[in-house]
C-alpha positions as CSV (number, residue, x, y, z in Angstrom):
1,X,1.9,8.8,0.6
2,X,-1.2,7.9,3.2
3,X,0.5,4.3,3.1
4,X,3.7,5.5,4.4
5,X,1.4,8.0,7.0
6,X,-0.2,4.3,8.5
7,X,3.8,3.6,8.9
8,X,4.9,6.2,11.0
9,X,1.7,6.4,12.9
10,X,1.9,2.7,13.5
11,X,5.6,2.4,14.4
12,X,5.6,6.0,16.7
13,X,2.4,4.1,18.1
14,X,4.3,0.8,18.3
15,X,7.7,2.6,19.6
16,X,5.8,4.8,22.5
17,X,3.4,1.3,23.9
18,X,0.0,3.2,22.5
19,X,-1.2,-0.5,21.0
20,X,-4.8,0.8,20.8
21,X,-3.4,3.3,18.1
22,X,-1.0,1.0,16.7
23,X,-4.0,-1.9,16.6
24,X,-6.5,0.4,15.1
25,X,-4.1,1.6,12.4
26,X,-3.5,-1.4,11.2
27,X,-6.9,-2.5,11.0
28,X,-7.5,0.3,9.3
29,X,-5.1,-0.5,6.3
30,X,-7.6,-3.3,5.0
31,X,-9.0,-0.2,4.0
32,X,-6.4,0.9,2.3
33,X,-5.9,-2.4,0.3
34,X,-9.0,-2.1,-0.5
35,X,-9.1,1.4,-2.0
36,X,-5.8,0.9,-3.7
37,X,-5.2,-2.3,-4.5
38,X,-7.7,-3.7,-7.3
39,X,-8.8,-7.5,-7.7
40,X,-6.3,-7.7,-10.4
41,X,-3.3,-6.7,-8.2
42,X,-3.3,-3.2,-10.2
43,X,-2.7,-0.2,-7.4
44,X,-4.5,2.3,-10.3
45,X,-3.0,5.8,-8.2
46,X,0.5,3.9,-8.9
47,X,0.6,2.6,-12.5
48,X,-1.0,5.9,-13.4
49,X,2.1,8.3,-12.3
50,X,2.9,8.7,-15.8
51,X,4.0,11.7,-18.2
52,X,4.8,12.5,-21.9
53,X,8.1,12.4,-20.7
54,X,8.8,9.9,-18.1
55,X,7.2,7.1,-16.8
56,X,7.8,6.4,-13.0
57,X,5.1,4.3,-12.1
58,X,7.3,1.2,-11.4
59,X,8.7,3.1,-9.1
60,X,5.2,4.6,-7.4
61,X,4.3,0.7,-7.6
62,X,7.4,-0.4,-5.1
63,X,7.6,2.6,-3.0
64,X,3.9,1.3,-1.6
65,X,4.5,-2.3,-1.7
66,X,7.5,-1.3,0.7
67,X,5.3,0.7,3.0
68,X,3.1,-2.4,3.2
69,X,5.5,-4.6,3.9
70,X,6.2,-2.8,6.5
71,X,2.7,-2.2,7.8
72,X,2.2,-6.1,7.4
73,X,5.5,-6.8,9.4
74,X,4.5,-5.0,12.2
75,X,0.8,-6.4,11.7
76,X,1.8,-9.7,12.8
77,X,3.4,-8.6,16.5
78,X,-0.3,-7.0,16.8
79,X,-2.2,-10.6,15.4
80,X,-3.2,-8.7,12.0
81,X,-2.7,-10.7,9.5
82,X,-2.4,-7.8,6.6
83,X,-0.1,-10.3,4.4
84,X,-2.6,-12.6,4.1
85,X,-6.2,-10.7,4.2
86,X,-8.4,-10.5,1.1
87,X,-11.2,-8.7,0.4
88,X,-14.2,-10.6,-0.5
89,X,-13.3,-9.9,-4.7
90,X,-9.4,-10.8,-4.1
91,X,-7.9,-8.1,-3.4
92,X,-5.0,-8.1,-1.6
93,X,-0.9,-7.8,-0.6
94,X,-0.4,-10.9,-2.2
95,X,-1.8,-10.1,-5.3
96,X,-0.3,-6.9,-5.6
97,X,3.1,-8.4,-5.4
98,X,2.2,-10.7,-8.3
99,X,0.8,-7.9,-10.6
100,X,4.2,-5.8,-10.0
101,X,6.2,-8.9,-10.5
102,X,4.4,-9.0,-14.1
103,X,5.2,-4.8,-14.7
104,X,8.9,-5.5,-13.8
105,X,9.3,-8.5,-16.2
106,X,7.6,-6.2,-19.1
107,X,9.4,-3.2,-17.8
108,X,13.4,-4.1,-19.6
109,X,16.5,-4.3,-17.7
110,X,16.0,-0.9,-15.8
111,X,13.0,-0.1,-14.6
112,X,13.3,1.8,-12.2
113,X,13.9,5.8,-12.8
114,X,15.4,6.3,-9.4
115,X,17.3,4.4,-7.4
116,X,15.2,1.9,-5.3
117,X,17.8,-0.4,-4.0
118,X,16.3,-0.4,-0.2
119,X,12.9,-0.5,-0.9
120,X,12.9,-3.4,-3.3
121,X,15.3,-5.7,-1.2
122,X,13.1,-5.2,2.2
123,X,9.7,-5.4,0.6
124,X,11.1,-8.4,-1.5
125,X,12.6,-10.3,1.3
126,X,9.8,-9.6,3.7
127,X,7.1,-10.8,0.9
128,X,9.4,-14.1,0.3
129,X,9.4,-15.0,4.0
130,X,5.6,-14.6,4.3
131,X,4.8,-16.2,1.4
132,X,7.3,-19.1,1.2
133,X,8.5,-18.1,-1.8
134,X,11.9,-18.1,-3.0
135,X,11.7,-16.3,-6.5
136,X,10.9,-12.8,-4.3
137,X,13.8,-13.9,-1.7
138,X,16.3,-13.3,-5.6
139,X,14.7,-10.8,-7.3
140,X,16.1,-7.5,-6.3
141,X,19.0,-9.1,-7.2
142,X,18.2,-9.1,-11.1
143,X,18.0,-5.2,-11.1
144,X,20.7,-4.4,-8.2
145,X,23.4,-6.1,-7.1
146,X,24.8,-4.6,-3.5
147,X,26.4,-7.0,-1.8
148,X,26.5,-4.9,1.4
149,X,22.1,-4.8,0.6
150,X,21.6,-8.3,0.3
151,X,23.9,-9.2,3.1
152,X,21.9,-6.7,5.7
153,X,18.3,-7.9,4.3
154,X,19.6,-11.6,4.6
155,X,20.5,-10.6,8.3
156,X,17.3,-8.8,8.8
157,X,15.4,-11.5,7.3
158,X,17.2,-14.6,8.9
């Protein structure tokens, strides 16, 4: 939930021309990947949202990769790099997406508990055009196919 706080403080920030206070919360979200994201790519808070009954951490997992897409995207209008940045033991965006790539292809055919359609497209497209890499760009496909989804991200994503 603090991920999606840098968001909407960022984007008001953004929206209203306070770039100190958009600059600043971005910077600040290296902190944030570095509290939440381990070396491994693991975001422990995430994969931990777990019960006897269900298990929603896949979900937890892509609900925060979205909201740091988003934080990245608007990173680079400000020159911070937040796709790219590592701490000094590896952690980072990209690595994050890598470890969740590995939970969804051990997670079965659905699974997601709720339905994540946006979320997975835009974090999915944004990560495939900052990382050059194609597989990302088709993967929301494999779990949701929305033609109306894919044809708006491919717009948004051109």
């Amino acid at each position: 939930h603090g991920t999606f706080y840098d968001v909407q403080v960022a984007y008001i920030a953004d929206f209203l021309g306070e770039s100190e206070i958009a600059s600043e919360t971005l910077e600040g979200v290296k902190e944030r990947i570095r509290s939440q994201i381990e070396p491994s790519g693991e975001m422990p808070a995430e994969t931990a949202r777990k019960t006897e009954r269900i298990d929603v951490s896949i979900d937890y997992q892509i609900f925060n990769l979205y909201a740091f897409s988003e934080l990245a995207t608007l990173g680079k209008k400000y020159n911070i790099d937040l796709w790219n940045y590592k701490t000094e033991d590896g952690r980072g965006l990209q690595k994050a997406y890598e470890y969740f790539v590995g939970q969804l292809s051990s997670a079965g055919e659905k699974p997601f508990k709720f339905d994540r359609t946006g979320p997975l497209y835009l974090a999915f497209r944004a990560a495939s055009k900052a990382y050059g890499n194609e597989d990302y760009w088709d993967l929301p496909k494999k779990y949701y196919t929305n033609p109306l989804v894919d044809e708006v991200s491919r717009e948004m994503f051109k």
